[in-house]
VEXDREN-2710 file (C-alpha; in Angstrom, 1 decimal):
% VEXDREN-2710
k/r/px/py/pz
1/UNK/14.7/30.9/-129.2
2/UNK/10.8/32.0/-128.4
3/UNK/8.4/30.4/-131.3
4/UNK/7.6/34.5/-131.6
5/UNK/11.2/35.1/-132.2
6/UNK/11.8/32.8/-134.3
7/UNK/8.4/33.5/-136.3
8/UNK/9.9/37.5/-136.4
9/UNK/13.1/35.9/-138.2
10/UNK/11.6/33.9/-140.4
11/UNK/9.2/36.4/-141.7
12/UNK/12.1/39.3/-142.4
13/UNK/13.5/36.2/-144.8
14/UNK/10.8/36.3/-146.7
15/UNK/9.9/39.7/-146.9
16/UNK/11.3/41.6/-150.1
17/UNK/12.9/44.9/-150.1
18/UNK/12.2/45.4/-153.5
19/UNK/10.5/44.3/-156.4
20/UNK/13.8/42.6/-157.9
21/UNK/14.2/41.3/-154.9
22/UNK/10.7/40.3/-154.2
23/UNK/10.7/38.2/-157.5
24/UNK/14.5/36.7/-157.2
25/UNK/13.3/35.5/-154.0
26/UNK/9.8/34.0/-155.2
27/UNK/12.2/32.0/-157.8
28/UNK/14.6/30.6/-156.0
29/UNK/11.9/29.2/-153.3
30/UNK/10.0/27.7/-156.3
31/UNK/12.8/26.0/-157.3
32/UNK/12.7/24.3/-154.2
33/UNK/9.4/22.5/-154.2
34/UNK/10.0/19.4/-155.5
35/UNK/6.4/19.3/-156.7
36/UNK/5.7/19.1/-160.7
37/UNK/6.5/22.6/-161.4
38/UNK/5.4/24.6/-164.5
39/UNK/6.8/28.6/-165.0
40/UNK/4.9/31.2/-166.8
41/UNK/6.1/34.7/-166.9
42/UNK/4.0/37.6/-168.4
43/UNK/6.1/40.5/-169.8
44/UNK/4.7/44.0/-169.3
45/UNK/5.4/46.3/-171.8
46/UNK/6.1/49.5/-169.7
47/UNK/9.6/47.9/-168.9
48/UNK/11.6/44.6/-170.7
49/UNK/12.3/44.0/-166.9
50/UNK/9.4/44.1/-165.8
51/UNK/7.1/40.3/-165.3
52/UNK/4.0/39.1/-163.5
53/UNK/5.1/35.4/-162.8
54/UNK/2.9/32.4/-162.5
55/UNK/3.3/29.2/-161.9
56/UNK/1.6/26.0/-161.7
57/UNK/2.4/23.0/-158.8
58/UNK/0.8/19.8/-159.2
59/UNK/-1.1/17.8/-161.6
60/UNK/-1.9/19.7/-164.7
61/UNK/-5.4/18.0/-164.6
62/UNK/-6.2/18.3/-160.9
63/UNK/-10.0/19.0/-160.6
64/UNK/-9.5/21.3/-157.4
65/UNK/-7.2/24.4/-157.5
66/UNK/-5.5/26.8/-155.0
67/UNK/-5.3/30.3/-156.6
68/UNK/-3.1/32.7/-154.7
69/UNK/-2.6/36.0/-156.2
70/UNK/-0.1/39.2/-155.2
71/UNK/0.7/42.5/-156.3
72/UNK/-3.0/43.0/-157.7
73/UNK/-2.3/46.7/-156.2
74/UNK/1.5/46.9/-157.0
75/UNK/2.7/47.9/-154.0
76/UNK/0.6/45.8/-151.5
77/UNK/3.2/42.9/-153.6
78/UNK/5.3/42.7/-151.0
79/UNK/2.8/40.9/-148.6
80/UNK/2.1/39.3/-151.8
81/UNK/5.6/37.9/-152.3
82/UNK/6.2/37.1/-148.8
83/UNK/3.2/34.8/-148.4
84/UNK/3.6/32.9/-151.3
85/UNK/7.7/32.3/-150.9
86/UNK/6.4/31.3/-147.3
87/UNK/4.2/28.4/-148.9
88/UNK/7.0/27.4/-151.2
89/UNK/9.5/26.9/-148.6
90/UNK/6.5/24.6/-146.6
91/UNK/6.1/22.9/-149.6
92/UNK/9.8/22.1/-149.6
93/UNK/10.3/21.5/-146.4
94/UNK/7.7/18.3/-146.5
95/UNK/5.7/20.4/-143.8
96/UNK/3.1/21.0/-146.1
97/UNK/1.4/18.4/-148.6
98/UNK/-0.9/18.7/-151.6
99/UNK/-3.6/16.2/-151.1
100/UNK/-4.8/14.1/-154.1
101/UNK/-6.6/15.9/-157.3
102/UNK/-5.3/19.1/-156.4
103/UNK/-3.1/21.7/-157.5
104/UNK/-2.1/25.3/-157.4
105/UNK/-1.5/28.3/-159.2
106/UNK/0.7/30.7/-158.2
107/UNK/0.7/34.6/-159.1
108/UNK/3.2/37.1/-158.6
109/UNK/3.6/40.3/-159.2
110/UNK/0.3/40.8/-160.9
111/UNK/0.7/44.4/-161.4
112/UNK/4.6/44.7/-161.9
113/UNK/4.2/48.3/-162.8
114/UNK/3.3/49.7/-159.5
115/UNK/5.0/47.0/-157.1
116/UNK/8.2/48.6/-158.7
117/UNK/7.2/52.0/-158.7
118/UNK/5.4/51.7/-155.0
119/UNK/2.0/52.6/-156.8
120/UNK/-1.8/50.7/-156.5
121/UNK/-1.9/51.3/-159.7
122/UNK/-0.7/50.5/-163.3
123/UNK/1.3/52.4/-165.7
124/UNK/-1.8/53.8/-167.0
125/UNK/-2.9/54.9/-163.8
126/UNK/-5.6/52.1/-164.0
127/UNK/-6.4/50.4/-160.6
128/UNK/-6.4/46.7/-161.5
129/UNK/-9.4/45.9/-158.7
130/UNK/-11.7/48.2/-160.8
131/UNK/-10.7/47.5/-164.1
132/UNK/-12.8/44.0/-164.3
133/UNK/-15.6/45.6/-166.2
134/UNK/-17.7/45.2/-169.5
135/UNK/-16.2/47.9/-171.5
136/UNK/-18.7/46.8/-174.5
137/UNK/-21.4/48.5/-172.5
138/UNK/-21.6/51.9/-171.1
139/UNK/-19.5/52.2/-167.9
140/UNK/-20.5/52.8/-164.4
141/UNK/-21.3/55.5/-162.9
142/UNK/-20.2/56.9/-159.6
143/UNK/-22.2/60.2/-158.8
144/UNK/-20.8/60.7/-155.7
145/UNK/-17.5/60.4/-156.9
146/UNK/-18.1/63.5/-159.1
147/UNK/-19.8/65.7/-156.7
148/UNK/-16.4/65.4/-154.6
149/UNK/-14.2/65.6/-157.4
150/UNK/-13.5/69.3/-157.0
151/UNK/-12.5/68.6/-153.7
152/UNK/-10.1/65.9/-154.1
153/UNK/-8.0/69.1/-156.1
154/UNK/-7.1/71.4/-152.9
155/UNK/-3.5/71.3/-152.2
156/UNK/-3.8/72.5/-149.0
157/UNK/-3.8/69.1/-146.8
158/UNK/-5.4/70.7/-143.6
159/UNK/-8.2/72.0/-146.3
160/UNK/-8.7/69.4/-148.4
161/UNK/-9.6/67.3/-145.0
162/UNK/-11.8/69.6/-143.5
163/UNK/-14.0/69.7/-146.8
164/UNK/-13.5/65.8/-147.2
165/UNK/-14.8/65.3/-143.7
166/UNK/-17.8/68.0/-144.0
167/UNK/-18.9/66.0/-147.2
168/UNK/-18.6/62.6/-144.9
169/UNK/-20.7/64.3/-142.7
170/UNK/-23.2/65.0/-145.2
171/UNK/-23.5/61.9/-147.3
172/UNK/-22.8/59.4/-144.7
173/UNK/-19.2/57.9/-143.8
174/UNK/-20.3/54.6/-146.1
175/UNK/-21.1/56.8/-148.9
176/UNK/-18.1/58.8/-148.5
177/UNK/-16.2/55.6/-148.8
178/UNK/-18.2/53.8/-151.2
179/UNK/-18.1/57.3/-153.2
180/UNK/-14.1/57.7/-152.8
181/UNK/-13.1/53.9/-153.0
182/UNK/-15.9/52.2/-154.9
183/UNK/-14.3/52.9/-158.3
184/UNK/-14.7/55.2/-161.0
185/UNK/-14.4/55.6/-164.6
186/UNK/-14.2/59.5/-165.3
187/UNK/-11.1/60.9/-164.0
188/UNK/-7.4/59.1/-165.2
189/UNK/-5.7/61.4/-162.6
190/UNK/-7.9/60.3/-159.7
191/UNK/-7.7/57.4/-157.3
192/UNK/-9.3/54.0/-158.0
193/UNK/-9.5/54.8/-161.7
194/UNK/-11.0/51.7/-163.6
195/UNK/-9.8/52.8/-167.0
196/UNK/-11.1/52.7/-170.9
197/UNK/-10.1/49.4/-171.4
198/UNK/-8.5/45.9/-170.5
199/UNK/-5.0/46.1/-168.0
200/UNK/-2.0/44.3/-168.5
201/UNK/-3.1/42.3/-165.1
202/UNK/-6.9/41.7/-167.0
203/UNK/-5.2/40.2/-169.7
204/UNK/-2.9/38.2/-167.8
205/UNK/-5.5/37.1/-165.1
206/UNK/-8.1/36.6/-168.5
207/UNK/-5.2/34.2/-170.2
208/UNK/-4.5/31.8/-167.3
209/UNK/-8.3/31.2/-166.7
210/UNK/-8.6/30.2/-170.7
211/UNK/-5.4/28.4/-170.6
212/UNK/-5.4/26.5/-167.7
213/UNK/-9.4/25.7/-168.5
214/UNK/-10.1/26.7/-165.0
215/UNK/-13.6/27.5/-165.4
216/UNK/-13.9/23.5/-165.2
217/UNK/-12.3/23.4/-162.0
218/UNK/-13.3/23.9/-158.1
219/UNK/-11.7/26.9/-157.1
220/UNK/-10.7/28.3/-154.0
221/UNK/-9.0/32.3/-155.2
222/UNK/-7.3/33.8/-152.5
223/UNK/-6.2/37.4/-153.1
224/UNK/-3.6/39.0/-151.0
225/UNK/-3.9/42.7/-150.2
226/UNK/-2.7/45.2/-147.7
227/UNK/-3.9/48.5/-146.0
228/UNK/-7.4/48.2/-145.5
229/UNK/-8.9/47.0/-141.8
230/UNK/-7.4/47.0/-138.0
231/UNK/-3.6/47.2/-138.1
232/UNK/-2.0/43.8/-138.7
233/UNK/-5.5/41.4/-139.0
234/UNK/-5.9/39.8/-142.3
235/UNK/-10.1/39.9/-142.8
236/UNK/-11.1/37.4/-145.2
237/UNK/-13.4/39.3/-147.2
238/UNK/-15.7/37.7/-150.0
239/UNK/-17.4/40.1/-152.3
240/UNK/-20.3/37.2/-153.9
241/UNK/-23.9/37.7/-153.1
242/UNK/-24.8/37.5/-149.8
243/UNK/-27.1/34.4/-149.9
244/UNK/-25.1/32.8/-152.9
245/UNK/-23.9/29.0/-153.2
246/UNK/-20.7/30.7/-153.2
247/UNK/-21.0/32.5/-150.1
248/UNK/-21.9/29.6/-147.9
249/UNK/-18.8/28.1/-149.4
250/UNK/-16.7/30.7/-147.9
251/UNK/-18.5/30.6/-144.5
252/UNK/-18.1/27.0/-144.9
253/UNK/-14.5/27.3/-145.2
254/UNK/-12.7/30.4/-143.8
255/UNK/-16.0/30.8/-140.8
256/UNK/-18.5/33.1/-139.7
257/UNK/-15.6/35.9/-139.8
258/UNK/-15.3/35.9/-143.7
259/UNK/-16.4/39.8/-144.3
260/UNK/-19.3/40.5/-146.8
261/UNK/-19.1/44.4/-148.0
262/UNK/-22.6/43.6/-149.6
263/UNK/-24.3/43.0/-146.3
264/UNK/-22.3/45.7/-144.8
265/UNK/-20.2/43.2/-142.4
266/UNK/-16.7/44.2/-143.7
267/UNK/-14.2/46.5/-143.9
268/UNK/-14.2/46.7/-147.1
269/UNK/-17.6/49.0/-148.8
270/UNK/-18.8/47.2/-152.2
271/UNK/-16.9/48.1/-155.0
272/UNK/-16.8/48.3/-159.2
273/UNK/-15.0/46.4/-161.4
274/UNK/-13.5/43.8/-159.0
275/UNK/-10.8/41.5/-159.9
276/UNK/-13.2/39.4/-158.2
277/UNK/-16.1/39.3/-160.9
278/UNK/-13.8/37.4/-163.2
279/UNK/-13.8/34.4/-161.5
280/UNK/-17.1/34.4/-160.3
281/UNK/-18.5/34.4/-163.9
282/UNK/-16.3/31.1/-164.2
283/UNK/-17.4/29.4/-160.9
284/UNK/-19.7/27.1/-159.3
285/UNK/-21.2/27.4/-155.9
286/UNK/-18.4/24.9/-154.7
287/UNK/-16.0/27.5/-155.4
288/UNK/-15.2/30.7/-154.2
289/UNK/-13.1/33.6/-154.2
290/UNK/-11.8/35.8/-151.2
291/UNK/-9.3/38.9/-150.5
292/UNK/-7.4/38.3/-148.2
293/UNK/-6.5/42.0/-146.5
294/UNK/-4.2/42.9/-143.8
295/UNK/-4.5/45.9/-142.0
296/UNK/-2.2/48.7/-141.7
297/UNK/-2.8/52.1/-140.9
298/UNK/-6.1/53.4/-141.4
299/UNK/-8.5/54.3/-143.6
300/UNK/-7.9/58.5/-143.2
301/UNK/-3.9/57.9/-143.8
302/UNK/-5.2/55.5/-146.9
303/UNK/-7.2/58.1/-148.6
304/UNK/-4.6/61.3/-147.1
305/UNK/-1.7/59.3/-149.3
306/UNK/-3.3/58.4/-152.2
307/UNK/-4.9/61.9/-152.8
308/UNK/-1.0/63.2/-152.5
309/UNK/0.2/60.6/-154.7
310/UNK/-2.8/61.5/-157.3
311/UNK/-2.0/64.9/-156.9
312/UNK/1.8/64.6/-157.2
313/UNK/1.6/62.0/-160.6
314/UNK/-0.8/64.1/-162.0
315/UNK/1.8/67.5/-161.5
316/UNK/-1.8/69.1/-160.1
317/UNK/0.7/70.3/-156.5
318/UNK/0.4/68.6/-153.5
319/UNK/2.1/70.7/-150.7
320/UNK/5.9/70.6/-152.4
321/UNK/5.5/66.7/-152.1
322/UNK/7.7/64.6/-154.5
323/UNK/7.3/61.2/-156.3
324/UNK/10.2/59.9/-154.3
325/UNK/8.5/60.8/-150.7
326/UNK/5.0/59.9/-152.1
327/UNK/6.6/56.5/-153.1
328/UNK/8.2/56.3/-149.2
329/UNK/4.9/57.0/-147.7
330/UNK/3.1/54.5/-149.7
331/UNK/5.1/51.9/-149.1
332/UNK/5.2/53.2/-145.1
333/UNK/1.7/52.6/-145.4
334/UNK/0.9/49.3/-146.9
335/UNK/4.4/47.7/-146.4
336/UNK/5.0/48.3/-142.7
337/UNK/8.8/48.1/-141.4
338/UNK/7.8/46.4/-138.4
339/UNK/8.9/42.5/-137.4
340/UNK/5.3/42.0/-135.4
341/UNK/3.3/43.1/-138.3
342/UNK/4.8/40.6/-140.5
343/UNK/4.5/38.3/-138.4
344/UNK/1.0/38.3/-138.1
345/UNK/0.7/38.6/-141.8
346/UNK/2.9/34.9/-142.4
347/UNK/0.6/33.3/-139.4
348/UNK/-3.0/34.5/-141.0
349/UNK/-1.7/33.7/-144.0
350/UNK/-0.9/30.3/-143.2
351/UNK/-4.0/29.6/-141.5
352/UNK/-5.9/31.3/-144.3
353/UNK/-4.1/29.1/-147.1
354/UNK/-4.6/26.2/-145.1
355/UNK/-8.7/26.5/-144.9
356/UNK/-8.7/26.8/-148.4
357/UNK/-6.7/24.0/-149.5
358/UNK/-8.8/21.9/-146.8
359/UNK/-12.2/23.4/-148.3
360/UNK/-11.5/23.0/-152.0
361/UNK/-10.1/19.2/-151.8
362/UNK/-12.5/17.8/-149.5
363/UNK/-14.5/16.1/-151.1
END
């Protein structure tokens, strides 16, 4: 069989088809490594079914750590679950080793909510990647974001574009994007909503740090998304200060590649409330954290669907569009059905995985 072939295979076996399925099969592939294992599941409380799991492999007081997160945007879980059941079976297999002093932590499913549901965000309509804020102080604001507002209302499709590409025109496409994407904290209804206060996810990713002490560690994050970039290329993008410790660390490990939406050399715009930000406060300038993002279909068919699902959640009219079909087309568009895609997400993920774990334990 042709190593492509085979790769093709491989990859539909650890692809999910569901969120069940996606964490049944993260389970049973853990229980394969015969590593020193240690299971943690976080209960949401929009469902009793409903879990982010985590787990720890390797020493408990390894001074280096390999962080690999899914489902911080539910939907984009699938990749999630995919790339880590791929590392589990490696780790089973014997074809992949933990060197000496170093674990990892594994999470899964970080937004249950809206990997079930096919939704970026959570139950409260808060997007987990914006929700990493100081809520003690007033919140951000997004000025841009509320200029367009109106706009992101017009049911009409072929309208709403036309006045979403005349306001591109006249603020900038950067602008635009930064304005639609960057995060805001005004509008429950409207897309990258950052929320009042702390997410299920916050609290979850907030516990682990304090419980696993990690902020005494060196850390290499690596945060699986999907949907953003050049159909089927995962970007490493890393969203510290250009010119920090912690970004020569990244270039360091992942090469001169690694995306920086600060300096304007990504995919990705810069962004509120990142996910990110929480581990930065904890880290030195030996660690780092990175998203890992795998491109799909484009940035006009990301912000087309999200406006319809908005619209369609929020029971504002979107065209006669239903959850159900909103829920297909989401998952169309950062879950693609196609064997070549996910083949190129298991390779970069592997290679990706693979700098980190060389950069955090080397010594």
């Amino acid at each position: 069989m042709p190593p492509s072939t085979a790769l093709q295979c491989f990859s539909r076996h650890v692809f999910p088809m569901s969120y069940q399925d996606g964490c049944q099969r993260w389970a049973e592939a853990l229980s394969n490594v015969t590593l020193q294992v240690s299971r943690r599941d976080f209960a949401n409380g929009a469902a009793a079914s409903l879990v982010c799991q985590t787990a720890w492999l390797g020493p408990v007081d390894a001074n280096r750590v390999l962080v690999v997160i899914g489902g911080t945007h539910g939907v984009e879980g699938f990749a999630g679950t995919a790339v880590q059941v791929d590392w589990f079976n490696l780790l089973a297999s014997g074809a992949l080793t933990l060197p000496g002093d170093t674990a990892m932590l594994c999470i899964n499913a970080l937004n249950p909510w809206g990997y079930m549901n096919c939704r970026r965000c959570d139950e409260e309509g808060i997007d987990i990647n914006r929700n990493f804020v100081d809520f003690s102080q007033p919140l951000p604001d997004n000025p841009r974001y509320e200029k367009m507002r109106p706009l992101l209302s017009i049911v009409d499709k072929v309208a709403r574009g036309q006045a979403l590409a005349d306001f591109a025109i006249q603020v900038g496409q950067r602008n635009f994007e930064i304005a639609f994407s960057g995060g805001q904290y005004s509008d429950p209804e409207g897309p990258f909503y950052g929320g009042k206060g702390l997410g299920f996810s916050r609290k979850v990713i907030e516990t682990l740090i304090s419980d696993y002490a990690l902020a005494g560690r060196r850390l290499a994050v690596v945060d699986v998304h999907t949907g953003l970039g050049p159909y089927g290329y995962g970007e490493v993008i890393c969203d510290h200060p250009p010119g920090s410790p912690s970004v020569s660390t990244a270039f360091s490990w992942y090469g001169p590649g690694c995306g920086l939406p600060l300096a304007g050399t990504s995919s990705s715009v810069p962004k509120l409330g990142l996910l990110d930000y929480a581990w930065h406060h904890i880290m030195s300038g030996e660690s780092c954290f990175v998203t890992l993002e795998f491109g799909t279909l484009g940035t006009d068919s990301l912000f087309e669907i999200l406006l319809d699902e908005a619209c369609v959640w929020a029971q504002t009219g979107s065209s006669g569009l239903t959850r159900s079909a909103v829920a297909s087309a989401m998952r169309t568009h950062f879950y693609p059905d196609d064997d070549s895609w996910r083949e190129a997400v298991i390779f970069r993920a592997r290679q990706v995985l693979q700098q980190a774990l060389r950069g955090v334990s080397a010594s």
